[in-house]
C-alpha positions in Angstrom: 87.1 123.2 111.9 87.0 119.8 114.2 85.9 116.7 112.7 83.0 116.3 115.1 81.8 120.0 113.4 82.3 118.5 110.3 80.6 115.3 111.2 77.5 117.4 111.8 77.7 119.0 109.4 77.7 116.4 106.6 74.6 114.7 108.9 72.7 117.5 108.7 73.4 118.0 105.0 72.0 114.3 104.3 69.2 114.5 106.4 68.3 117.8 104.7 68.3 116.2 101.5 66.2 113.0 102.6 63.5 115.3 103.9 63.6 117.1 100.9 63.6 114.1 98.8 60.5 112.9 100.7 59.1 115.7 100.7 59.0 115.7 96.6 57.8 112.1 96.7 54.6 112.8 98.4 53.5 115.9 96.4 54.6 113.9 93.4 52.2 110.9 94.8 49.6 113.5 95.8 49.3 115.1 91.9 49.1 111.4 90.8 46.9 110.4 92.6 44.6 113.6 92.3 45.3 112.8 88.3 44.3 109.1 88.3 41.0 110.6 90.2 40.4 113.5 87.9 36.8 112.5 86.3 37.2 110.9 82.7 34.6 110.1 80.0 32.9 107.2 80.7 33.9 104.7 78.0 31.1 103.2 76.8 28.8 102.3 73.5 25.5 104.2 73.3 22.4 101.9 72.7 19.7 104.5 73.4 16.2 104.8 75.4 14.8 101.2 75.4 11.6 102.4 77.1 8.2 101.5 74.6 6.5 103.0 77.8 6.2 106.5 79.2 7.0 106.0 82.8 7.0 109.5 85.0 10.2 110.5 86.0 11.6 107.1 87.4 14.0 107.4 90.7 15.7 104.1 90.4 16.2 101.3 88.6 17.0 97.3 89.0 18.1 94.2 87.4 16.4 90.6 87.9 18.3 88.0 86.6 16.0 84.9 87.0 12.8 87.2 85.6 15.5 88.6 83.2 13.3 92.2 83.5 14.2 95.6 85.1 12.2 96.9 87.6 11.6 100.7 87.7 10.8 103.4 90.5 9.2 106.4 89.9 8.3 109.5 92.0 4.8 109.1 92.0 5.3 106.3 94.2 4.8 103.2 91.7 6.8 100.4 90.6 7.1 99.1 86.9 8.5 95.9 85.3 9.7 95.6 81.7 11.1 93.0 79.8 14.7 93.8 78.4 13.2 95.3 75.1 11.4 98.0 76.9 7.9 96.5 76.8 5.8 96.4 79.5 5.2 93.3 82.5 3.7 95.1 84.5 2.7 98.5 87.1 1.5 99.1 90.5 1.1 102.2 92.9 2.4 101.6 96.2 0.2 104.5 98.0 2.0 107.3 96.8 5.2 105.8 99.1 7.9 108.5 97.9 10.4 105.1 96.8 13.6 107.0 95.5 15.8 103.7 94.6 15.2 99.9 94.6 17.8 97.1 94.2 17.3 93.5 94.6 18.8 90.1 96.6 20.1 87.7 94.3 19.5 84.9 96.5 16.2 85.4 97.2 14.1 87.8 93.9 13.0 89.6 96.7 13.4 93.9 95.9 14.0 96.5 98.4 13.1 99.9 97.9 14.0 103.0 99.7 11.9 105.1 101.0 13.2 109.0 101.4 11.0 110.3 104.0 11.1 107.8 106.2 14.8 106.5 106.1 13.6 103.1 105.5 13.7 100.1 103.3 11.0 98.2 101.8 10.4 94.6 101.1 8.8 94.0 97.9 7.7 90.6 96.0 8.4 91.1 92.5 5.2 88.6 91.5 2.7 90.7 93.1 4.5 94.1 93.9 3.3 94.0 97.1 5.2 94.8 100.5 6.2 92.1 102.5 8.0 93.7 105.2 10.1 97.2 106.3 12.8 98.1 108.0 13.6 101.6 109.5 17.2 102.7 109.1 18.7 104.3 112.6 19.8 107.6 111.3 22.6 107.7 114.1 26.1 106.4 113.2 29.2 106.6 115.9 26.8 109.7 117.7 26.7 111.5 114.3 23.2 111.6 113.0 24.0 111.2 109.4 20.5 110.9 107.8 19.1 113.9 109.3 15.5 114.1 110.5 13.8 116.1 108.1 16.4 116.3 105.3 16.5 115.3 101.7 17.3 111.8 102.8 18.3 108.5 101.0 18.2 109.4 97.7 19.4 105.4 96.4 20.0 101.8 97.6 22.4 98.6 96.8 22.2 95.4 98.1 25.6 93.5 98.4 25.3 89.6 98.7 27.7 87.8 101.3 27.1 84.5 101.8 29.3 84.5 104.7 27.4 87.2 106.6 24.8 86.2 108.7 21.8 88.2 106.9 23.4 87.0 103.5 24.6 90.5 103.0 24.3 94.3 103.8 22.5 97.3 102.0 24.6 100.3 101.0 22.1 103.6 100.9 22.9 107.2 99.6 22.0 110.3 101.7 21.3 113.0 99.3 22.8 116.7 99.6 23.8 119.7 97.7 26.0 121.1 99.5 29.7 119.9 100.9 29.4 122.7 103.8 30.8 120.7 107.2 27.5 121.6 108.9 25.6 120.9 106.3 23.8 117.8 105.6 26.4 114.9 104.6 26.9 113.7 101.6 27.2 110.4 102.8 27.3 106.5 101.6 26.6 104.1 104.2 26.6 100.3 104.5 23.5 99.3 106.4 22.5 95.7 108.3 19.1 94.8 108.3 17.8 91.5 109.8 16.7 89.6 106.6 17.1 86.1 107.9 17.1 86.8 111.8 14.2 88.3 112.1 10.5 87.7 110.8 9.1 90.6 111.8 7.3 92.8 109.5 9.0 95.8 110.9 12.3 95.8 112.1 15.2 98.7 112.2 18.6 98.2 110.3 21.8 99.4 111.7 24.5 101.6 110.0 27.7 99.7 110.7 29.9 102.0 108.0 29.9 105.5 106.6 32.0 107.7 103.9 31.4 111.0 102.7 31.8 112.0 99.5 33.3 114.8 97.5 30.4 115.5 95.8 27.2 116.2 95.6 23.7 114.9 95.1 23.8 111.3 95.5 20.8 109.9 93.1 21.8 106.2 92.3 23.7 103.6 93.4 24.3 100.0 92.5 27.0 97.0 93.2 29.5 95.8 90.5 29.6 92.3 91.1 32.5 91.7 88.4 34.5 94.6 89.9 33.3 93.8 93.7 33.1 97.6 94.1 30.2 100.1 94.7 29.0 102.4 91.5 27.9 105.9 92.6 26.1 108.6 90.2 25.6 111.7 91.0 22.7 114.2 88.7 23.8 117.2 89.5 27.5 116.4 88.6 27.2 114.5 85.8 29.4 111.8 87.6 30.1 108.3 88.2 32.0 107.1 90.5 33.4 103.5 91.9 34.5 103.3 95.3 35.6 99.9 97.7 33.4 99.0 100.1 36.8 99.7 102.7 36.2 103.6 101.3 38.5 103.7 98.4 37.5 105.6 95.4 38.6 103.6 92.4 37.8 105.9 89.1 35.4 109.0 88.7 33.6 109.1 85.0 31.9 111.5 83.3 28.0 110.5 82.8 26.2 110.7 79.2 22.9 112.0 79.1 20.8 114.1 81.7 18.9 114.0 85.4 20.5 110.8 85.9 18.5 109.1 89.0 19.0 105.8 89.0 21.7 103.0 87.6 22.2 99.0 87.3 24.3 96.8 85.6 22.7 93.2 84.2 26.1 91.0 84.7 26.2 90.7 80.4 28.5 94.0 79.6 25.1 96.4 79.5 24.5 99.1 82.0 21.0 100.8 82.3 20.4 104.2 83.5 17.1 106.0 84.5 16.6 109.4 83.8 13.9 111.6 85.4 12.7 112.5 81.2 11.3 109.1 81.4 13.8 107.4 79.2 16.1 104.4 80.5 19.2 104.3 78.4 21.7 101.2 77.9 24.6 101.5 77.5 27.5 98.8 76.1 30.1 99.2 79.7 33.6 99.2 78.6 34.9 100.3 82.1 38.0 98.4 82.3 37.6 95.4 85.0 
C-alpha cells in the first residue's frame, strides 16, 4: 500500500471520528437542554386566597406600587381594586367590555387592559376607572396575520418600561389557542408598540414589531419580571409557567399550584399573586431563583 493511500486513509479515519465526536456533542447538548427545559415544581411558599370579596371569575390581575393595591379583571367586564389584604377599594363595570388581562405603566399609574374581541388595548385611570384612550392592535406581523380575525384572541397583557424607547416602553400580549396545529391559530407572544407619548389621540393603532410561538397552549396571563428582566408566561390548561427573554429565549418552565389560572403579577417584595377563574387570588412567597 503507497503512503499517499495511507495518507488517506488515516485523514479519513480522523475526520470520521471528529464528525462522530460532534455528532455526540449535540445530541448530548440537545438532551440537556430539553432536561434544563423539562417543567419543574414551581418553588414557592403558599400564603392562600387573600380575597375578603367574591369577585366573578377574574381574567387578570395587576400590581400598583404607588397605590400599593392590585387591580383585578373579570369576565363580566369590570374592574376591581383591593388593598393588599384582600379588602375592597373599589368596583366599576366598564360596559360589559370582554377585558381579558390588565397591566400597568410604572411611570405613569396609568392601567391598560386588553380587550379580546377587539385586539385592542385600553387606557384606564386607576382614580376613576374610567377610559382615557384605546389603541387597536394590527393583527398582521411580517404578512402573517397572527391575531386572527374572529379567533380566541389576546387572552393577557404586560407592559415593559424602557426609558430609552421613545413611548417609554412596549406591551407584550398573548394570543390565546388550544391547539399547536401549523394552520391552526398561533399560540403566539408578541411585543407590541403603541404610541403612548407620540400621540394624543384617543384612538390610535399599535404595531407588532416581535412575535414567538410557543410550545404550548392556552396562553391566559402574562406579566414582566422586573428583577429577572424576563417575561412570565402561564398557561390554564397546562398547569405551566414559563419565563422566556424578550430576544425569544425560554429560561425555565414550572409547574403551577392551584387551578383555572388566568391571570398573574408579581409586586417587586418576593410575593406573586395569581387570579383564578374560582374567584380566589392566591399569593404566593416566589423562591424562583434570580
Amino acid at each position: 500500500m503507497s503512503y499517499k493511500r495511507v495518507l488517506i486513509i488515516i485523514l479519513i479515519t480522523g475526520l470520521s471520528a471528529v464528525l462522530v465526536y460532534l455528532i455526540v456533542q449535540m445530541e448530548r447538548s440537545a438532551t440537556k437542554q430539553t432536561a434544563e427545559l423539562r417543567p419543574i415544581p414551581l418553588p414557592y411558599n403558599w400564603l392562600g386566597n387573600i380575597t375578603k370579596v367574591p369577585i366573578a371569575e377574574p381574567s387578570g390581575i395587576t400590581y400598583h406600587p404607588l397605590r400599593r393595591s392590585l387591580f383585578i379583571a373579570d369576565d363580566s367586564g369590570s374592574i376591581h381594586e383591593i388593598r393588599m389584604d384582600g379588602t375592597l377599594v373599589q368596583s366599576k363595570g366598564l360596559n360589559e367590555i370582554d377585558i381579558e388581562g390588565i397591566t400597568l405603566n410604572p411611570a405613569t399609574g396609568w392601567l391598560y387592559g386588553a380587550i379580546e374581541d377587539d385586539e385592542a388595548i385600553l387606557e384606564i385611570d386607576p382614580e376613576t376607572l374610567t377610559v382615557r384612550r384605546e389603541f387597536t392592535i394590527d393583527r398582521v406581523f411580517e404578512g402573517e396575520q397572527l391575531l386572527k380575525q374572529g379567533g380566541m384572541g389576546i387572552e393577557a397583557i404586560a407592559f415593559v418600561p424602557d426609558t430609552s424607547h421613545p413611548e417609554g416602553g412596549t406591551f407584550w400580549v398573548g394570543n390565546q389557542s388550544f391547539s399547536l396545529n401549523p394552520r391552526a391559530e398561533p399560540s403566539v407572544v408578541c411585543e407590541v408598540v403603541v404610541p403612548l407619548r407620540s400621540s394624543t389621540a384617543k384612538k390610535a393603532q399599535g404595531t407588532i414589531v416581535q412575535a414567538y410561538r410557543m410550545n404550548f397552549i392556552d396562553i391566559s396571563g402574562l406579566a414582566y419580571d422586573a428583577q429577572a428582566d424576563c417575561l412570565v408566561l402561564i398557561s390554564d390548561t397546562t398547569n405551566l409557567l414559563v419565563e422566556l427573554k424578550q430576544e425569544g429565549t425560554v429560561l425555565s418552565q414550572y409547574l403551577l399550584p392551584g387551578d383555572e389560572q388566568e391571570g398573574v403579577v408579581l409586586d417587586g417584595h418576593g410575593y406573586m399573586y395569581i387570579a383564578q377563574e374560582s374567584g380566589e387570588i392566591i399569593k404566593l412567597a416566589d423562591r424562583r431563583l434570580r
